[in-house]
N, C-alpha and C positions, 0 to 999 in steps of 0.2 A: 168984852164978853162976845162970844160967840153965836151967829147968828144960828138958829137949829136947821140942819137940812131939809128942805122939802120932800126931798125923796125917801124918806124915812117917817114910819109912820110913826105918830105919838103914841097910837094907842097902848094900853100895858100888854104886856104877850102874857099867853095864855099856856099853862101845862099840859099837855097830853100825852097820853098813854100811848104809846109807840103798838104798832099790830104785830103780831106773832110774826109775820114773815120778815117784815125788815128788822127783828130783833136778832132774826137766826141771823139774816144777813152780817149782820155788825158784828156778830160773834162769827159767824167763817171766815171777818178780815182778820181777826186774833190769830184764830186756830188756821185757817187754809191761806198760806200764803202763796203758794206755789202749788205744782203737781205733787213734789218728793213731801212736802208737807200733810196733802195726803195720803201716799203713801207711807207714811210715816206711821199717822193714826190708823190705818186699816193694819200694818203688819203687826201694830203694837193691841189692836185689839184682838188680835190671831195667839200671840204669843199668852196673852192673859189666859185664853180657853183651853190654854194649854195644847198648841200644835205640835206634834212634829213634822211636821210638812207644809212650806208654804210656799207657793208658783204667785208669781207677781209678772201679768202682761198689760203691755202697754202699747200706745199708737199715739203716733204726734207729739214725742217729748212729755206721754200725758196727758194734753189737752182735749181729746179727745177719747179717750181711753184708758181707766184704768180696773184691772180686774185684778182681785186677791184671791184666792183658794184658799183654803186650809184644812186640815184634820181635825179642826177641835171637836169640843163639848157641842157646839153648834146650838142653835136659839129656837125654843118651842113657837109653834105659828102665834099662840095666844098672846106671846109677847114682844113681838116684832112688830104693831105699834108703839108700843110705849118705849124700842130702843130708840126711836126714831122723834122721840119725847125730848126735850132739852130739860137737863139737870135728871134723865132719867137713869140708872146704872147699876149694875148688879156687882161691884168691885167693894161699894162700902155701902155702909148704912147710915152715915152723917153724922154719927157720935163723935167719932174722932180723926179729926181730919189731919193728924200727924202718924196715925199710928198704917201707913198704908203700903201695903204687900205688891201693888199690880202696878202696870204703866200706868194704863187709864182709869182717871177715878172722877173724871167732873162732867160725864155723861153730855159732850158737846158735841163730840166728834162729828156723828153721823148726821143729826139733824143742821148742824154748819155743813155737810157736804153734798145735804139735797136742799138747802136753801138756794145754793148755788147752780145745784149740775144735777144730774140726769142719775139717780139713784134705786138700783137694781140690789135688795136681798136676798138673796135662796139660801134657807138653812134648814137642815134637818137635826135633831138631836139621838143620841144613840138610844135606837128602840122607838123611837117618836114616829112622826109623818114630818115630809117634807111640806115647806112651804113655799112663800114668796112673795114679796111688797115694796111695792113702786113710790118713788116720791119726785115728782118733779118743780124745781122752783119754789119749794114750800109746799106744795100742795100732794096729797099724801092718797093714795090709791086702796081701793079695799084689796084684805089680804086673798091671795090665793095658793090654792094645792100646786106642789108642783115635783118632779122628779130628780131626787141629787142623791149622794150616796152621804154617807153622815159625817158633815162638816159644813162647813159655809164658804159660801160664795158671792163677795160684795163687787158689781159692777159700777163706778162711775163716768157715766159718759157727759162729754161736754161740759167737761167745767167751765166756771162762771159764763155758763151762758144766758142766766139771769140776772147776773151784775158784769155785761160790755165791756165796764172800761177798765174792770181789773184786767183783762186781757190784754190790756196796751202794756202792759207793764210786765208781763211774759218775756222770757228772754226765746232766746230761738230752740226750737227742737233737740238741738244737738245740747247744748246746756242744761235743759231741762232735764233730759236723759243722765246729763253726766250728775245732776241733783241727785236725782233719783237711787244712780247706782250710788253712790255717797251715802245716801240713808240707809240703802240697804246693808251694804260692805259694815256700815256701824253697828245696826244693828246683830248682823250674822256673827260679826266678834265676841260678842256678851253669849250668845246663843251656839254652842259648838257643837249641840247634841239636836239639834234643830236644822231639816236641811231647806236651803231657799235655791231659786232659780228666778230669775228675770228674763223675760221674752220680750222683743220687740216686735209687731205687727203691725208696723206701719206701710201701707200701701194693700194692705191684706194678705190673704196667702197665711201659712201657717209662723211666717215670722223666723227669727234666726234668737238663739240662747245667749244673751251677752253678758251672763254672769251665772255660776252653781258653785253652790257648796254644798258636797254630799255631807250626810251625818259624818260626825267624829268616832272614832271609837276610844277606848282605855281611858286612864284616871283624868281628873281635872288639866291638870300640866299638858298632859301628851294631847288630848283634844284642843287644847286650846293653841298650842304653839300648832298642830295641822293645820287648824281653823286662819292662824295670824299665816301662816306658810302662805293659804291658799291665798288670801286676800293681799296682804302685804310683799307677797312673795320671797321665795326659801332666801335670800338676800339676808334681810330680816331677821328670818327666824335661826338664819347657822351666824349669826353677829348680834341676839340679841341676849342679853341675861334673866333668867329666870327672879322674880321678885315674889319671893313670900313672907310676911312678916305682919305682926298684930302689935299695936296699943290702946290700952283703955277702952275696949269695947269697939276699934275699928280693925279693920281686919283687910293688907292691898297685897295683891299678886296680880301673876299679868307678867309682862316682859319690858325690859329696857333695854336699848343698844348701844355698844361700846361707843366712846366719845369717836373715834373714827369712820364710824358709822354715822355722820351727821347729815343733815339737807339744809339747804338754804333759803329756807323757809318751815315755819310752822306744820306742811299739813301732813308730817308723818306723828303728829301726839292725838292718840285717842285715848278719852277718859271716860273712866263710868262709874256713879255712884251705884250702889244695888243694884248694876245690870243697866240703868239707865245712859244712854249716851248724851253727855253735859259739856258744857263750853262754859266754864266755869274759871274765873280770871283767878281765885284764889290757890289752883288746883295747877293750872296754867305758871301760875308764878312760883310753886313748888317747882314742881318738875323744873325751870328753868334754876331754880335756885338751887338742885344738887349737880346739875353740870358745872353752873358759872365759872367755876377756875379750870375746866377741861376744854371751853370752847371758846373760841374768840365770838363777838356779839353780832357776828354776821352771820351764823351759825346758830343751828336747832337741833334739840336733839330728836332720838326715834324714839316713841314708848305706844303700848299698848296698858293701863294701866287701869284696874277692878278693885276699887276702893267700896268695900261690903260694913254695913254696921246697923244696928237695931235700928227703924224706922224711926222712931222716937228720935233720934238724936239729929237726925236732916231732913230740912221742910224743903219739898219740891212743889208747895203749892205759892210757887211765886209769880209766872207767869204760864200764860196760857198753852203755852208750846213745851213748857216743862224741861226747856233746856238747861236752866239756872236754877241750883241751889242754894240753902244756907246752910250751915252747921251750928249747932247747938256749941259746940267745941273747935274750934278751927283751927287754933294753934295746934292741937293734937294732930288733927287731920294731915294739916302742912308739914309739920315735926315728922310724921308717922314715913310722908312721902320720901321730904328729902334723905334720910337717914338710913332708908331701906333700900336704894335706889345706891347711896354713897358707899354702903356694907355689901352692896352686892359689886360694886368696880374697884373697891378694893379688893374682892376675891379675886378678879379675871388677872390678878395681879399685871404684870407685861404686854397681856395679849393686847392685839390689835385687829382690825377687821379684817375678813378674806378678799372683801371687796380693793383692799391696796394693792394683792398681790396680782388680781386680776388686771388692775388698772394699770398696772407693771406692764405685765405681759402685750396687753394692747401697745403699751408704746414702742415695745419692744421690735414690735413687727412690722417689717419692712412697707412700704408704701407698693400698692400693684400695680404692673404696668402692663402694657402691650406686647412687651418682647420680652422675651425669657432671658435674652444674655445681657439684660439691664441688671446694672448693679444692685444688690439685694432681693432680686426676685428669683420664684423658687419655680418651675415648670408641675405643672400636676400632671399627677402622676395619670397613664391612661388607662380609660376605664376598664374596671374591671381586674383591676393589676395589684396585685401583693405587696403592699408596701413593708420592706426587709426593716425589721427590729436587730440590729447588733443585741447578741446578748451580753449581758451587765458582767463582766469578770468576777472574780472575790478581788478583796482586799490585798492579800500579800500578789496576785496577779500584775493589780495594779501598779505596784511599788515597783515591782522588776521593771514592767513597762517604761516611768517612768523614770528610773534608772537609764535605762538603757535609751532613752528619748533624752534625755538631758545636756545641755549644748556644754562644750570641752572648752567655753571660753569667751570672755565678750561680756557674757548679759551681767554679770556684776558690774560690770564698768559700767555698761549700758544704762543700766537700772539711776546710778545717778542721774539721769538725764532725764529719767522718766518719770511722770506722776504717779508712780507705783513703788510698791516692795511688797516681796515676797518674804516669807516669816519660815525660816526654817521650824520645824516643828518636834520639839526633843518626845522621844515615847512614853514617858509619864503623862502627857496632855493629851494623846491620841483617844482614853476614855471621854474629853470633854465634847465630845462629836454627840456624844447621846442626850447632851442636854439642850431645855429647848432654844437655847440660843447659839448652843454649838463652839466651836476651835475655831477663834480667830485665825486666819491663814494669810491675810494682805492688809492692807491699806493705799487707797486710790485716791489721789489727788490732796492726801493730805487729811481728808475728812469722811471718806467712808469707809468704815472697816467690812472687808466683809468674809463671813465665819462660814464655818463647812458643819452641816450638819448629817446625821447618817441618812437620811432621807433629802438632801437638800442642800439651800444654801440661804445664809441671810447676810443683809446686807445694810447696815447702820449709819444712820445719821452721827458723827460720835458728838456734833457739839449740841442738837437739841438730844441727844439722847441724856446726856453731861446736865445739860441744862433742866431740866424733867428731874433728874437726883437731887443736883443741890434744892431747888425748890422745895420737892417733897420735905426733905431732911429742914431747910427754913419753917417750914410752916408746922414742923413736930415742933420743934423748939417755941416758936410762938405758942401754941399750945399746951404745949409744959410750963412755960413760964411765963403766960401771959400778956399783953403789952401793953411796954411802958406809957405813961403818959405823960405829957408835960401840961405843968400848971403854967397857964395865963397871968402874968405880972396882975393885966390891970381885964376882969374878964368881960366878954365880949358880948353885950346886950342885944340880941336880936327879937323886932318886932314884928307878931304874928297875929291870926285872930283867937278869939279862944278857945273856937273847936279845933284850931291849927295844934294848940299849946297843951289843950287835953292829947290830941293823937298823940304828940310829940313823945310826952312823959308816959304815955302808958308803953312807950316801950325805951325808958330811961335807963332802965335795966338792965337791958340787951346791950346799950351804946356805952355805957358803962364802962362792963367786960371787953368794948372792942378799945377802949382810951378817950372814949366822949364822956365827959362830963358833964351833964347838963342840969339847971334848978329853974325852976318857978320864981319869976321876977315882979309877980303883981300884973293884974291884968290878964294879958294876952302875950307878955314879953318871958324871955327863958333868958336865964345867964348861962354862958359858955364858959367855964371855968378850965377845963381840961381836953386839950387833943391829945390824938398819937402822936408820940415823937417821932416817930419814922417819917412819920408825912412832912416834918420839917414846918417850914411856917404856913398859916393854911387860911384859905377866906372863911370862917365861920359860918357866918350870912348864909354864904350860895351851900356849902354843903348841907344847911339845916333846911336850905328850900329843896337840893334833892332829895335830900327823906324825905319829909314829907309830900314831895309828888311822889314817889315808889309806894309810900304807905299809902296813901289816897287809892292806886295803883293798882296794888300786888297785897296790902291788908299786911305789907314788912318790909324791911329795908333790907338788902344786903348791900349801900353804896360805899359805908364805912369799910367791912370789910372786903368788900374788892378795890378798894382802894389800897389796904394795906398787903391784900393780893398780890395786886399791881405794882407794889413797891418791893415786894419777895422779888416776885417772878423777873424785876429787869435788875435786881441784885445777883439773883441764879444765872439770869446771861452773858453778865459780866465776871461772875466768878467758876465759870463750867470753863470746858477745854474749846477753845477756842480755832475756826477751822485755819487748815493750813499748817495744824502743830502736828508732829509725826510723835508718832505711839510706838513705843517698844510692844510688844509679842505679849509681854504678862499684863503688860498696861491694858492693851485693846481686852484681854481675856478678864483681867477684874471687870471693867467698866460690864461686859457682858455680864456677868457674875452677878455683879448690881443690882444691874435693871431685872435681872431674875427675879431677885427678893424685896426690888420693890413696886409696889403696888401703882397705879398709872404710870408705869413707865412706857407703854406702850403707845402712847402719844406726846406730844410736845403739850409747852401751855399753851398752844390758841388749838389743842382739838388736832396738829395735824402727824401722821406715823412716826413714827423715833427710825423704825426698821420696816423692811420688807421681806417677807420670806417666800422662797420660790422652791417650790420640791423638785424633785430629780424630772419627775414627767412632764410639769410643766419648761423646763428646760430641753427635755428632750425634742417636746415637741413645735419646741423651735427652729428647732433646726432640721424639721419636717424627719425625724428618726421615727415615729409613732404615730 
């Protein structure tokens, strides 16, 4: 037995009522974590009053400064104590805490932001008198009259300078800043009819703008893709797909970007439930679940995505910060995402991003040097000097030209030796110039074809191009008929706990239809009766521990079927044309043909271009014509 410490008292402890100020404390480490956390709650209580206009300035990353403006409805004097009230709020009335319209509804914000720091309101209501009321550290100042024009104006200075040592824990200036712009960039996405500005005033002086977004104008779509232009830049917005589409009472639009369009990393997906900006894992694992066979896993996709539905059916009173939600419905939710997201890159059929052709041309261009008579460098032109356009001939021009430019002898023989061939081209093909993949005209090196379009030229992968068909055309066929499964002689007992074994089976269904068979063994254990036969012989065990980490995860599995993805896609590579094969002239013209009519063809399976297309000007101005 152990001897009881002496330093520890015996006596029983006693309960007590905590005082009003270190209650607010406890709830500002909830609610204020940071600067941009403040800022968060202050533009989100601007947006409720309904702004259109909100100036957001700052000094010290924040730390020392932060001011909101806005247009709203603005707060009668009589009532700017009791905002300043915890659990006080004018958004709901506490009947129904699901049924809720605004950002803010748990009336914490502001009295968590003068528990902390140095709290300044001036608000005037339209028609009213202006006011104003101080709260420093908790302690709360009598109101006064004061001059503003009708809207509010919240200043915080000196945060946590009441609570020390959350300041150790501040990162630096310039991170705090870059928080900040983060909250707001999120926020201004949901709000396109809404314009914000960020100032920075550090050191004083009138500070420098380091973010606006004016209002938007015209329909939903058209403000909102300005809105993603301004924030996400035009990149984005000319590579992204428009997404509109409703189930069961949910309703997502917003933008998605061709699989080409990827980053290498997560932080181009922003989500919103009703306008609210969420980091929500089940929402997260949509979205990655209608790319998964467009990208390789080192790869993310782009989306800006507004998932809208009756309040009743998503509770956002989960935590303090209101970044996480639930759904009443989630598989709808999820289903709603990946489906509409998939119905929209099967429309972009072929296409692929601008950003390849771009990345083209960069490479394209010679390295600069010091001396002009260095190999590939081009002398600029001096200033002030006319740089001469060749004008563009017609067509039959051309021909003669080339006619008459045409060598008397040689380059047939030559051409064996060379990684090239050139495709005579008979006049019935001369209309396939106007399609968008154009008249095959060569083949270089064995494996890229590349076609002449009336504006241009493109220039094809032909074995991931190859490869990207048969797959597609695999994975109809699965789908038309299903896949097969093999029965297990003697089947395969795997042991789990019992909420492992409930997950499991509630989605028995799903694994089913993918060739997993699985049943309820007593207990905590599942019998394996049935895999995919494709997969060939398979460890049961570890694939039932990866679902169920995915489910745990992501709230669903897609490991079955990117496995049998995975077993398409490296059949498609092996049965596509293969590089180093030469293509007759109608051959390279089908495969074009192809990929026209079909749907992702515009990238390979891990995500990356089939083709590149380069217009006449951007070639021209290679070779400094333009």
């Amino acid at each position: 037995m152990s001897r009881p410490d002496p330093k520890i008292s015996t006596d029983r402890p006693h309960i007590r009522q905590l005082d009003e100020a270190a209650i607010n404390r406890i709830a500002a480490g909830e609610v204020v974590e940071r600067p941009a956390s403040a800022v968060k709650e202050l533009i989100e209580n601007a947006l409720d009053a309904g702004a259109a206009r909100i100036d957001v300035t700052i000094a010290d990353g924040g730390k020392t400064l932060i001011r909101v403006t806005d247009d709203g409805c603005g707060i009668a004097a009589e009532d700017l104590p009791l905002a300043l009230s915890r659990h006080a709020t004018s958004k709901i009335d506490g009947s129904d805490l699901l049924n809720i319209h605004s950002f803010g509804f748990r009336g914490e914000a502001l009295p968590s932001l003068g528990a902390v720091g140095r709290l300044t309101i001036t608000s005037r209501p339209a028609g009213g008198e202006g006011a104003m009321i101080r709260v420093a550290g908790g302690v709360t100042e009598p109101v006064k009259p004061a001059a503003i024009n009708a809207g509010t104006i919240v200043e915080l200075r000196d945060l946590f300078y009441a609570t020390p040592a959350r300041l150790k824990f501040l990162r630096t200036d310039r991170s705090e800043v870059q928080a900040i712009n983060d909250v707001i960039k999120r926020l201004a996405m949901a709000e396109p009819f809404v314009g914000f500005t960020l100032s920075d005033v550090s050191g004083g002086g009138e500070g420098r703008v380091t973010f606006r977004a004016d209002v938007e104008t015209g329909d939903m779509f058209d403000a909102l893709r300005g809105r993603l232009s301004t924030i996400l830049g035009r990149e984005f917005a000319e590579n992204a797909l428009p997404i509109d589409a409703e189930r069961e009472g949910f309703h997502l639009t917003g933008y998605a970007a061709l699989p080409t369009y990827s980053r290498g990393s997560g932080v181009a997906q922003f989500l919103f439930v009703n306008g609210r900006p969420v980091q929500d894992k089940l929402l997260i694992g949509a979205l990655k679940g209608a790319y998964f066979d467009f990208l390789s896993r080192d790869r993310y996709p782009a989306a800006a995505l507004f998932l809208d539905c009756d309040p009743t059916m998503v509770d956002v009173n989960v935590h303090p910060a209101k970044s996480q939600v639930r759904f009443r419905e989630p598989g709808v939710a999820r289903g709603l995402i990946v489906s509409a997201i998939r119905h929209a890159l099967a429309g972009a059929g072929h296409r692929a991003s601008t950003t390849v052709a771009d990345e083209t041309l960069e490479a394209f261009r010679p390295e600069p040097t010091d001396h002009f008579g260095a190999l590939g460098a081009t002398p600029p032109p001096p200033e002030g000097a006319r740089i001469y356009q060749m004008d563009r001939p017609s067509a039959g021009a051309r021909a003669a030209s080339y006619q008459m430019q045409a060598p008397q002898g040689g380059f047939a023989e030559m051409g064996r030796d060379w990684s090239a061939r050139v495709e005579d081209v008979p006049e019935d093909q001369a209309p396939l110039e106007s399609l968008p993949l154009g008249a095959a005209r060569a083949q270089v090196h064995e494996n890229y074809i590349v076609a002449q379009t009336t504006d241009g030229m493109v220039i094809v992968d032909q074995h991931a191009a190859h490869e990207r068909l048969v797959y597609e055309k695999l994975k109809h066929q699965m789908a038309e008929n299903g896949v097969a499964a093999q029965a297990l002689l003697i089947p395969e007992i795997v042991e789990m706990s019992e909420g492992d074994c409930a997950r499991l089976m509630d989605h028995a269904d799903d694994l089913a239809r993918l060739g997993l068979t699985v049943e309820p063994f007593g207990g905590g254990a599942v019998a394996v009766r049935e895999t995919p036969a494709i997969l060939g012989e398979v460890n049961a065990k570890a694939m039932i521990g990866d679902i169920l980490d995915e489910i745990a995860d992501q709230g669903e599995s897609m490991n079955v079927q990117a496995r049998l993805e995975a077993i398409l896609s490296r059949v498609a590579c092996h049965g596509s044309i293969r590089s180093g094969r030469r293509m007759r002239a109608e051959e390279m013209n089908a495969l074009l043909r192809e990929m026209e009519a079909t749907p992702h063809s515009g990238q390979c399976n891990h995500g990356r271009p089939t083709y590149v297309e380069l217009k006449l000007a951007d070639i021209e101005r290679l070779f400094g014509r333009r």
